[in-house]
GUMI-539546 format. One line per field, with one value per residue: residue number from 1; residue in one letter; x, y, z of N, C-alpha, C in turn. Coordinates in pm, whole numbers, plus 50000, padded with zeros to 5 digits. Layout:
N
seq <- [NUM; ...] $
type <- [a; ...] $
nX <- [X; ...] $
nY <- [Y; ...] $
nZ <- [Z; ...] $
caX <- [X; ...] $
caY <- [Y; ...] $
caZ <- [Z; ...] $
cX <- [X; ...] $
cY <- [Y; ...] $
cZ <- [Z; ...] $
END
This chain:
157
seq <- [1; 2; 3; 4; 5; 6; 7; 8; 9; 10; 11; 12; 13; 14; 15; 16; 17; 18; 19; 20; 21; 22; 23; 24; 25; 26; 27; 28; 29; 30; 31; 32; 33; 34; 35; 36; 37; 38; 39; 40; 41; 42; 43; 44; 45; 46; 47; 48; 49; 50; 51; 52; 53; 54; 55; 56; 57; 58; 59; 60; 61; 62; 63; 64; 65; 66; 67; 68; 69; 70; 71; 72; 73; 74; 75; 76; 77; 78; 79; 80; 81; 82; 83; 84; 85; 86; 87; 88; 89; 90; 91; 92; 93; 94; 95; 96; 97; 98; 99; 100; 101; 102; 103; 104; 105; 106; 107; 108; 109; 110; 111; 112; 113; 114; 115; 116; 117; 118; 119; 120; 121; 122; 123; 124; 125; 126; 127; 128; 129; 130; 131; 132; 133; 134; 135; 136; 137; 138; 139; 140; 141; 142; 143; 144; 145; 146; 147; 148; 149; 150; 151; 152; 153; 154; 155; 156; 157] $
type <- [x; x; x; x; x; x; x; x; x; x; x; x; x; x; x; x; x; x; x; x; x; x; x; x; x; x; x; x; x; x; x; x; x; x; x; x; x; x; x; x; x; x; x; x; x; x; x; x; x; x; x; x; x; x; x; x; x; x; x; x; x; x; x; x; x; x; x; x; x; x; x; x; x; x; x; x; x; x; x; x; x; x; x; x; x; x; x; x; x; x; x; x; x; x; x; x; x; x; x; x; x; x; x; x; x; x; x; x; x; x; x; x; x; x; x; x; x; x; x; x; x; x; x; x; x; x; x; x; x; x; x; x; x; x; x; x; x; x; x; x; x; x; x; x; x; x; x; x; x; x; x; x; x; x; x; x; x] $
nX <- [50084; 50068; 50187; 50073; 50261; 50252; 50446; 50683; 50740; 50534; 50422; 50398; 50655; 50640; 50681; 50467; 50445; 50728; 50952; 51231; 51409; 51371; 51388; 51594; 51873; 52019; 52175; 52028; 51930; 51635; 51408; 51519; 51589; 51759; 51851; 51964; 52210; 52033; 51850; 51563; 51333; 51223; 50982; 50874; 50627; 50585; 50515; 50339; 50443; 50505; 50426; 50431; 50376; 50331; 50434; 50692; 51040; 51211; 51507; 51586; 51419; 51262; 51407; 51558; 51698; 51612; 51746; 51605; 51337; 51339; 51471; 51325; 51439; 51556; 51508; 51186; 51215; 51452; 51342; 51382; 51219; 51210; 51421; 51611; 51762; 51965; 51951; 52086; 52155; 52476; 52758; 53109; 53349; 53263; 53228; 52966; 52785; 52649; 52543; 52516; 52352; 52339; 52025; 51812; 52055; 52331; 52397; 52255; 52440; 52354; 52224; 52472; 52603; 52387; 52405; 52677; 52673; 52446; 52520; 52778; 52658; 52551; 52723; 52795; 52899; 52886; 52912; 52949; 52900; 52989; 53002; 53255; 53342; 53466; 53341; 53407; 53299; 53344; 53509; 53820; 53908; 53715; 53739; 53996; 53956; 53756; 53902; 54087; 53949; 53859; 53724; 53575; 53379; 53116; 53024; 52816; 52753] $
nY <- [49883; 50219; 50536; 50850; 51117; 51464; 51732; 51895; 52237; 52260; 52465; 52691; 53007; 53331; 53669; 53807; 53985; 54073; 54285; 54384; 54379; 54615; 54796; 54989; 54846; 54720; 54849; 55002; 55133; 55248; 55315; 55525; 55660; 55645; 55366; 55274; 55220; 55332; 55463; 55385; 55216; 55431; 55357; 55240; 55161; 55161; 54902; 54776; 54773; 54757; 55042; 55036; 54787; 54659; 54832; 54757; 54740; 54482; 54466; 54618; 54472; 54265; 54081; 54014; 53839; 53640; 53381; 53260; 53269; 53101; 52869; 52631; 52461; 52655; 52786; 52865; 53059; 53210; 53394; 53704; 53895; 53785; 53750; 53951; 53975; 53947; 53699; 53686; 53527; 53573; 53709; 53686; 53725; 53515; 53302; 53154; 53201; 53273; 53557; 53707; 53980; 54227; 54312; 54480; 54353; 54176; 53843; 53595; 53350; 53141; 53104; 53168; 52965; 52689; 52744; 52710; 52469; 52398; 52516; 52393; 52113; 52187; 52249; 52509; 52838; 53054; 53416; 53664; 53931; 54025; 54290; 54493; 54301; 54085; 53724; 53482; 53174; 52872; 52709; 52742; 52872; 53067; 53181; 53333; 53527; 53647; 53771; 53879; 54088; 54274; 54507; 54546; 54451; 54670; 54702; 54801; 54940] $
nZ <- [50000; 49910; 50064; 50023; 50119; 50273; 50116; 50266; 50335; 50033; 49917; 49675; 49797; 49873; 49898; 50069; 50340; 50343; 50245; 50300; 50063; 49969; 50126; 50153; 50220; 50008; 49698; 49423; 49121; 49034; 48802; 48750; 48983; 49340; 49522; 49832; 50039; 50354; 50222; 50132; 49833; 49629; 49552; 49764; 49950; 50292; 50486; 50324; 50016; 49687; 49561; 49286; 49162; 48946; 48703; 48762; 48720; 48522; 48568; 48913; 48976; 48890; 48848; 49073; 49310; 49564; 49781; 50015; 49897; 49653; 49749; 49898; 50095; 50282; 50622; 50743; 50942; 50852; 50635; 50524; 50667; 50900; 51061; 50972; 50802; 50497; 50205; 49919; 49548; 49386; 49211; 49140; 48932; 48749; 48966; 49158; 49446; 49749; 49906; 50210; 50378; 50577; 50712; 50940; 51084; 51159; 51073; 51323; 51544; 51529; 51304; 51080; 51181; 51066; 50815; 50745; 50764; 50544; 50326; 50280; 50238; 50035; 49841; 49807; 49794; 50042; 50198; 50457; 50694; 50999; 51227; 51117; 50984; 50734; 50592; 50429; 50272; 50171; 49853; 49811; 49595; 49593; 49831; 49828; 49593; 49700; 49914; 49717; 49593; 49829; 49903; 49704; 49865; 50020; 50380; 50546; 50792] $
caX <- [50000; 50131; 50077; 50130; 50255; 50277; 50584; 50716; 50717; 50522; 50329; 50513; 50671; 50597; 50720; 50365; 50431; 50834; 50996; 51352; 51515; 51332; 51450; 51744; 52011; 52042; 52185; 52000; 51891; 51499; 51302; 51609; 51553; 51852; 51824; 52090; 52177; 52007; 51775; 51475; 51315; 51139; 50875; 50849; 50550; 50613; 50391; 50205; 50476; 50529; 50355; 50414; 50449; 50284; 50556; 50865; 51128; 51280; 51637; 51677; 51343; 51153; 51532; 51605; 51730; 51600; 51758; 51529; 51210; 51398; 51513; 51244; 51482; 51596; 51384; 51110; 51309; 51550; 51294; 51425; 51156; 51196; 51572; 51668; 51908; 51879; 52025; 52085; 52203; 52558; 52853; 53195; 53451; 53196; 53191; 52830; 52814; 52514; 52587; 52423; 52329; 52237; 51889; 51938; 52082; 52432; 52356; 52291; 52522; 52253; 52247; 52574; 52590; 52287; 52441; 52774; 52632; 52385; 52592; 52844; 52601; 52494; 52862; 52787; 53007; 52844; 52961; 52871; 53030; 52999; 53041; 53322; 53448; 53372; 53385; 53346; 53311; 53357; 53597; 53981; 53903; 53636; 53810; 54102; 53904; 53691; 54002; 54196; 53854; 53804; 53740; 53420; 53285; 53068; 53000; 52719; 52729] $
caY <- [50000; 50346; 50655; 50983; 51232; 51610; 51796; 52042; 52347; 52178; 52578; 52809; 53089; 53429; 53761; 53865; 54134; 54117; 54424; 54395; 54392; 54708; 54930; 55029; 54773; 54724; 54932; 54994; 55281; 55173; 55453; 55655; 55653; 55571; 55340; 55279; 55196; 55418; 55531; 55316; 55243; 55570; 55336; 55138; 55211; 55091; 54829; 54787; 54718; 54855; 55125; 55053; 54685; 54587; 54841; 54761; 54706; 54396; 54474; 54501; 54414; 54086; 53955; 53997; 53669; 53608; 53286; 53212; 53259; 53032; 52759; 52567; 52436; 52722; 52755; 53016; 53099; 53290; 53467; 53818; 54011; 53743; 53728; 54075; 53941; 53919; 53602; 53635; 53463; 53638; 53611; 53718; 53657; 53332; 53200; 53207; 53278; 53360; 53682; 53777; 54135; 54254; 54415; 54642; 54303; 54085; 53702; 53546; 53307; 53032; 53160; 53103; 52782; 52678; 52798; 52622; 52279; 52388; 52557; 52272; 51999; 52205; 52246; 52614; 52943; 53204; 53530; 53729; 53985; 54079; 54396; 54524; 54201; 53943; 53600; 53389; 53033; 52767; 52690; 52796; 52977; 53158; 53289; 53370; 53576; 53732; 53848; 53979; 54208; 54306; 54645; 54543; 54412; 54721; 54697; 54915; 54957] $
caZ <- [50000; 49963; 50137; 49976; 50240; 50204; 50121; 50360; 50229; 49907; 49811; 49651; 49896; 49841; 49986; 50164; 50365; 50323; 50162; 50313; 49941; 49954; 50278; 50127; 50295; 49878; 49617; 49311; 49073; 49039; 48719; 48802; 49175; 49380; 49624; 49889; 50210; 50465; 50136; 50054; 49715; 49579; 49566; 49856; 50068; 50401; 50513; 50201; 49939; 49580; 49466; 49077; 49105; 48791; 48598; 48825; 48593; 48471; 48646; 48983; 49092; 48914; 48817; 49251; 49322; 49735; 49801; 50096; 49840; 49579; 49806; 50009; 50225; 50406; 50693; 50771; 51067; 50784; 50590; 50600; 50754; 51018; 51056; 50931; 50685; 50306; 50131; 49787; 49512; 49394; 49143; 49140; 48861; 48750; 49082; 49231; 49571; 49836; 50001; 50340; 50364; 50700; 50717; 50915; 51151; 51102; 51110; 51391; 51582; 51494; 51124; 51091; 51220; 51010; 50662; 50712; 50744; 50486; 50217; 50250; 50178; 49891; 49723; 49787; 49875; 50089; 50249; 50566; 50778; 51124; 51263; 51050; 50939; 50639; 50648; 50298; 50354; 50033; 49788; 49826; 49465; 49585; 49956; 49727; 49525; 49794; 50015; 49623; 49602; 49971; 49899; 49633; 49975; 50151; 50462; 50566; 50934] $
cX <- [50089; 50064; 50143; 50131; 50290; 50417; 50586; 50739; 50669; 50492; 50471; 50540; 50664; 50639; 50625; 50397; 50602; 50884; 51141; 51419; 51489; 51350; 51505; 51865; 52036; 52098; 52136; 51955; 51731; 51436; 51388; 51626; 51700; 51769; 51888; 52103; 52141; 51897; 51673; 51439; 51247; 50971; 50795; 50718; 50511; 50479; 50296; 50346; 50527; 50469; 50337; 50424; 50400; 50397; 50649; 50927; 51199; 51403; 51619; 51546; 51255; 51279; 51579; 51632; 51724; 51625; 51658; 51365; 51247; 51418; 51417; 51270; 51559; 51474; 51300; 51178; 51387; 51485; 51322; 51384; 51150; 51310; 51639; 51839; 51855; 51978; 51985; 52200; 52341; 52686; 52979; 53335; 53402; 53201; 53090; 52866; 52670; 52550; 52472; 52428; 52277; 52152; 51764; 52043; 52194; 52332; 52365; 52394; 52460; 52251; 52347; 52615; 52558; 52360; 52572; 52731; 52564; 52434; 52700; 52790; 52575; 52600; 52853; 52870; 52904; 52925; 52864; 52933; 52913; 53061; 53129; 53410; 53408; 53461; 53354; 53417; 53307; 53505; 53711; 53979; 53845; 53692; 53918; 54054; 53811; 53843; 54086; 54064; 53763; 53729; 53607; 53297; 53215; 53052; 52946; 52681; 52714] $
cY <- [50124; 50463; 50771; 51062; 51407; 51655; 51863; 52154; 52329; 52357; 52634; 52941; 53237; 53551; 53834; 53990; 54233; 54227; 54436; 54440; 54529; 54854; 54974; 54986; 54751; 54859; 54941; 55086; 55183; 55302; 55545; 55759; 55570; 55506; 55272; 55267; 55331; 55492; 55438; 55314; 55382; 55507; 55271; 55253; 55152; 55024; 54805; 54727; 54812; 54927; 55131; 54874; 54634; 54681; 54862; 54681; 54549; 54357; 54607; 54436; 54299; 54029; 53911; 53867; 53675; 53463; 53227; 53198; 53170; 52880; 52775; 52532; 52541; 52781; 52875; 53117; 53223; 53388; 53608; 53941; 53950; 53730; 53863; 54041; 53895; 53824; 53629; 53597; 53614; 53572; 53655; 53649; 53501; 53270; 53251; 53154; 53319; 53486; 53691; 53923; 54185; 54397; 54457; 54525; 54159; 53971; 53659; 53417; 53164; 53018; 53116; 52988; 52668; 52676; 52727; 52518; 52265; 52404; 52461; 52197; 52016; 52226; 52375; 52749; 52991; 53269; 53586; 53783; 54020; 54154; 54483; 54388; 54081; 53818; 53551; 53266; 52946; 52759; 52751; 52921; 53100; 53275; 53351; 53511; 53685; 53822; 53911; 54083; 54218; 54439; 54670; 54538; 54536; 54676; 54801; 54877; 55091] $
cZ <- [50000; 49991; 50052; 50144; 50209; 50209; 50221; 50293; 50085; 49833; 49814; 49770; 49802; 49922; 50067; 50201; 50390; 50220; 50182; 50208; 49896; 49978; 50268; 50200; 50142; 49803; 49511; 49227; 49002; 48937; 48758; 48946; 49240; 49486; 49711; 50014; 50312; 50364; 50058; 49934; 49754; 49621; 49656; 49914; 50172; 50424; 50392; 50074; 49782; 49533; 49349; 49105; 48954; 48709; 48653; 48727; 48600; 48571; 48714; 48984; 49040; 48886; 48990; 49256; 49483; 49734; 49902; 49990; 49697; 49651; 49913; 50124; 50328; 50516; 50701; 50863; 50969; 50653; 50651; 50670; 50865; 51095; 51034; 50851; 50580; 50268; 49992; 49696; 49439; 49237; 49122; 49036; 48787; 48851; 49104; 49388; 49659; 49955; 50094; 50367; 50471; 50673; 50814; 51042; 51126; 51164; 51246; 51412; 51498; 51328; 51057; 51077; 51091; 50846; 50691; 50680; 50623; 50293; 50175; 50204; 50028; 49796; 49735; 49858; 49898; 50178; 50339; 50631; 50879; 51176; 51142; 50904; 50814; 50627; 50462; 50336; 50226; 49979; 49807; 49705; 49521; 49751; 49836; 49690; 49606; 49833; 49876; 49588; 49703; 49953; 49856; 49737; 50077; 50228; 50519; 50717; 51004] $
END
């Protein structure tokens, strides 16, 4: 006999009432709108969302790559209006890469943790700094390559 059982996370995820990529912990020029750390979109309207979304452009905002709304398995726990950190997907020199972006809050200790074991299993580099400091965690190529363009790395504290 078999049983069907439900997926975990089987529905699609969705950004609801998240906006983080929004707040300006990002850099992006949005309809010729900067938008920058400490400088939200133009269009954001807090609590509520995009004001134009039906003609938000192409690049940054439907190409955004939110790793947590991409990947099922990272947990709700790390959704970034719940976590205050933005995971996204990243690429440096052809290496891809998941950068952590604190918004407006570095990773926790737990976070951390969590994303080694996780990013390892997956063959995957990610990056994250604390306080002043960044950490990139994967491949020998890709530290390499991080620490010969330290400089590319803001740090918005």
């Amino acid at each position: 006999m078999k049983i069907d059982l439900p997926l975990l996370n089987s529905k699609p995820r969705s950004c609801g009432t998240c906006t983080r990529c929004c707040e300006g912990y990002l850099s992006a020029t949005i309809k010729g709108h900067q938008m920058k750390p400490g400088t939200p979109c133009y269009f954001l309207e807090q609590g509520v969302g995009c004001k134009d979304y039906a003609g938000r452009p192409s690049f940054p905002c439907k190409s955004f790559s939110c790793s947590w709304l991409e990947d099922k398995k990272i947990p709700d726990q790390y959704k970034p209006e719940v976590c205050n950190v933005i995971m996204r997907s990243a690429n440096l020199h052809g290496v891809k890469y998941v950068l952590f972006v604190s918004a407006p809050d570095d990773p926790s200790e737990e976070m951390i943790a969590w994303a080694k074991k996780y990013f390892k299993k997956k063959d995957m580099n990610f990056i994250y700094s604390v306080k002043t400091s960044i950490f990139p965690i994967g491949t020998k190529e890709f530290i390499r390559l991080v620490k010969s363009h330290k400089d590319d790395f803001k740090i918005n504290h």
